[in-house]
C-alpha angles and dihedrals in degrees: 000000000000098000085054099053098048088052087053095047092037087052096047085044087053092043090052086058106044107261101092110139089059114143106224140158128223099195131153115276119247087238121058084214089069092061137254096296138020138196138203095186085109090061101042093042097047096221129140100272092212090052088052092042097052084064111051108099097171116178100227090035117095098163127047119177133182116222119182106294090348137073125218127217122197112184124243111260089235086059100046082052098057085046090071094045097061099039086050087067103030101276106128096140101237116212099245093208090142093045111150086001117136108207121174108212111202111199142150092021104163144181118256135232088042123080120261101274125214084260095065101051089054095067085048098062095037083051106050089042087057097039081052089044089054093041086049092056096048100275117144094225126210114203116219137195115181105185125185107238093162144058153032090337091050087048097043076053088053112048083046085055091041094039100039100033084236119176106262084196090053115095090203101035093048079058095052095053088045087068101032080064099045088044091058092037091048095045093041108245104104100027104109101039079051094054079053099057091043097058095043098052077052090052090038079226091140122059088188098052090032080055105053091046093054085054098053091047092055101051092039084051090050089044098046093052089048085063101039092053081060092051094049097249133139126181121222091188135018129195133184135199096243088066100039095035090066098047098036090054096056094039081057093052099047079058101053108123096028109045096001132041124189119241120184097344089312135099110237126179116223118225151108082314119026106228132179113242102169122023130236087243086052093250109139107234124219084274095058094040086064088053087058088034083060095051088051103046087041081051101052100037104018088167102069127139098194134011113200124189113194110198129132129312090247083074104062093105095039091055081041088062097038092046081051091057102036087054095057095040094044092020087142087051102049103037112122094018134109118224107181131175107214105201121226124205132242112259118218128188116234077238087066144263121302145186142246098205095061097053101240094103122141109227130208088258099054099045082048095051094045084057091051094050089047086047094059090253095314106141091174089058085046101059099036085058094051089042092056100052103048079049099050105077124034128294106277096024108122115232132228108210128202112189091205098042087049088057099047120114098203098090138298108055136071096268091057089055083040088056099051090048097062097039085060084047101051085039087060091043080056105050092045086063093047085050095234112157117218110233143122095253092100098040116153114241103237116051125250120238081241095057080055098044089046092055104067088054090102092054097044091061090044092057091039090051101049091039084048079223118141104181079075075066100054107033086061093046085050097052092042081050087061101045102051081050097063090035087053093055096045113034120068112224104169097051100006130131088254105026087148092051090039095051084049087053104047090045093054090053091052098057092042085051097041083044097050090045099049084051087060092042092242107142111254098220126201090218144019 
């Protein structure tokens, strides 16, 4: 890897001329002019730049300019060349920083009874792009779901089935009954016959009302996996809160006194935020079902390296207060692990926001099925625009998403990199009947701004892998996108003065585009 090897040759020359311990970066330039690859070792260092410099003999470097307090770096030809090589059969040299680890990845998790809002959908696809980044990188990924199952939502969706005579097979009528229940809960009228319901589906004390929830979770689970196989996802391991409210609430209990202290008939924890874990009425809150979620997860891969929970951005203090918890009840299981919350936006539609409670949400199926119309029946197109733009901006940043804009090929969305992708793919069909062989042998002298564009792919993965940040991702497929545009209208492959080179080109940027889309999920189609 050649960032690598500049750091490793800056830090030995640093190290010759007594500054070694410096902590600098080599990162690309902003500006392709100031070479592949830049330093400010020089500046942190405080060393003569010249003095540093005069001493940096990189196989791969063939230029190295001082400028001001940096240095600048440009490839060999010869290496850019081989660049190419490599990326045109698979060989892109991906950064292994999560090599042997085990890391459970925990996304979507919705609750069901209600359809799969648009919410939702964001943290899937948030999700499955991390759990590829960490398998990417040499992580062995467990895909979780954790839906709710249980609770006051479930029982607001039975009492509208049981009161409305509503269909519990039925996806949109499930819904329906969903908010005939929150509206009377919310209004009053039906709160306390709703609390009911809720504690005696806890209790299983009532076959009718059991029955009706097995029913809705049944249909809400089908549902959900009809989706997901749309989105690309596949669960290795699914929990639910009627198995981790019950153990979480007597784990809680066994700690009372040590982690937990009751306070008015309720279990608080104590921390930087009080929160309820246990009810005054005994229910376990969502605080103590992740303390039974824990116990599951620890059960079933005790062997784990790093637990993620991917949910929206409004729960950053409440995971602050569980993991604080967690930590001092399971403090020998967790020693040496990381459990992290990455936080996904809201996503709002350049229509509006909307709700849920009032019935007039727009779910993940719908907003999927309105692209595919739009995309002349093309589902692939349709996820890879919504894709793109959840990916596009940080973790946690809402998005504000316009369906037109998602579906444009002129630039900035996943069609656009879809599109690239097959027109590498048709000008290789073409060059096949035309028998050109793709090899170096024809290679121009001086290197293309897409060869040097190609080259950082490695190291954009690796940042994006150990940020578990996947808009690095697609800013940098975006911009290759671009390139190989400009480069496509105005090179000649078939007839040109370097068709072999070119066919060896244009295949490399296919398999690092197939490759980057297939780590955000977004379908890498043959044809558009």
């Amino acid at each position: 890897m050649f960032r690598d090897a500049i750091e490793q040759a800056v830090r030995k020359a640093l190290a010759d001329i007594g500054a070694g311990g410096a902590h600098f970066v080599v990162e690309r330039p902003a500006h392709m002019e100031h070479g592949d690859y830049a330093t400010n070792a020089t500046l942190v260092a405080k060393v003569d730049p010249h003095a540093l410099a005069s001493k940096l003999k990189i196989d791969g470097v063939e230029k190295v300019e001082v400028v001001g307090k940096f240095i600048n770096f440009w490839l060999s030809r010869e290496a850019l060349v081989k660049t190419v090589e490599n990326f045109a059969v698979g060989k892109l040299s991906v950064i292994p920083s999560h090599e042997g680890k085990i890391a459970m990845v925990e996304y979507t998790s919705p609750n069901l009874f209600k359809p799969l809002h648009i919410g939702n959908l964001v943290g899937n696809v948030l999700g499955e792009s991390i759990a590829r980044l960490l398998e990417q990188s040499g992580a062995t990924v467990k895909r979780i779901n954790y839906p709710s199952d249980i609770g006051l939502t479930v029982a607001k969706g039975v009492w509208g089935l049981w009161k409305h005579k509503f269909d519990p097979t039925d996806i949109a009528q499930l819904g329906k009954a969903y908010v005939a229940g929150n509206v009377a809960y919310e209004d009053g009228s039906a709160k306390a016959e709703i609390e009911g319901i809720n504690r005696a589906l806890y209790e299983n004390s009532n076959p009718e009302w059991s029955d009706l929830r097995k029913k809705g979770v049944e249909t809400s689970r089908r549902h959900l996996d009809e989706l997901c196989e749309k989105l690309g996802t596949t669960f290795d391991k699914e929990f639910f809160e009627s198995e981790s409210g019950p153990l979480g609430r007597d784990i809680v209990r066994t700690h009372i006194g040590k982690v937990f202290e009751e306070s008015e008939g309720a279990v608080v924890f104590r921390g930087e935020h009080t929160r309820v874990f246990i009810t005054s009425e005994g229910f376990p809150t969502y605080e103590a079902k992740e303390i039974g979620l824990f116990e599951l997860k620890n059960r079933t891969y005790p062997d784990f390296d790093i637990s993620i929970t991917v949910t929206g951005s409004e729960q950053k203090d409440y995971f602050k207060v569980v993991f604080a918890a967690i930590e001092k009840i399971f403090a020998d299981k967790v020693k040496n692990k990381i459990l992290k919350h990455i936080p996904n936006g809201f996503l709002r539609l350049t229509t509006g926001k909307m709700s849920s409670r009032a019935g007039n949400v727009v779910t993940g199926e719908s907003l999927l099925e309105e692209l595919k119309e739009k995309a002349r029946g093309r589902m692939d197109v349709a996820v890879g625009a919504i894709k793109y733009s959840v990916l596009k901006s940080g973790s946690g940043k809402d998005i504000i998403f316009d369906p037109e804009k998602s579906l444009s090929l002129e630039g900035d969305s996943g069609p656009y990199l879809q599109y690239a992708h097959t027109r590498a793919l048709s000008l290789l069909r073409e060059t096949k009947k035309v028998r050109i062989t793709p090899s170096p042998s024809d290679a121009p002298t001086d290197a293309s701004s897409l060869e040097r564009t190609l080259v950082h792919f490695p190291h954009v993965l690796d940042r994006a892998a150990q940020e578990l940040e996947p808009h690095y991702v697609t800013t940098y497929l975006t911009e290759l996108a671009s390139a190989f545009n400009s480069w496509y209208a105005s090179a000649r492959v078939i007839g040109g003065l370097g068709p072999s080179y070119g066919a060896l080109l244009t295949q490399a940027v296919e398999q690092t585009l197939a490759k980057g889309l297939h780590v955000l999920g977004i379908p890498a189609p043959e044809e558009m």
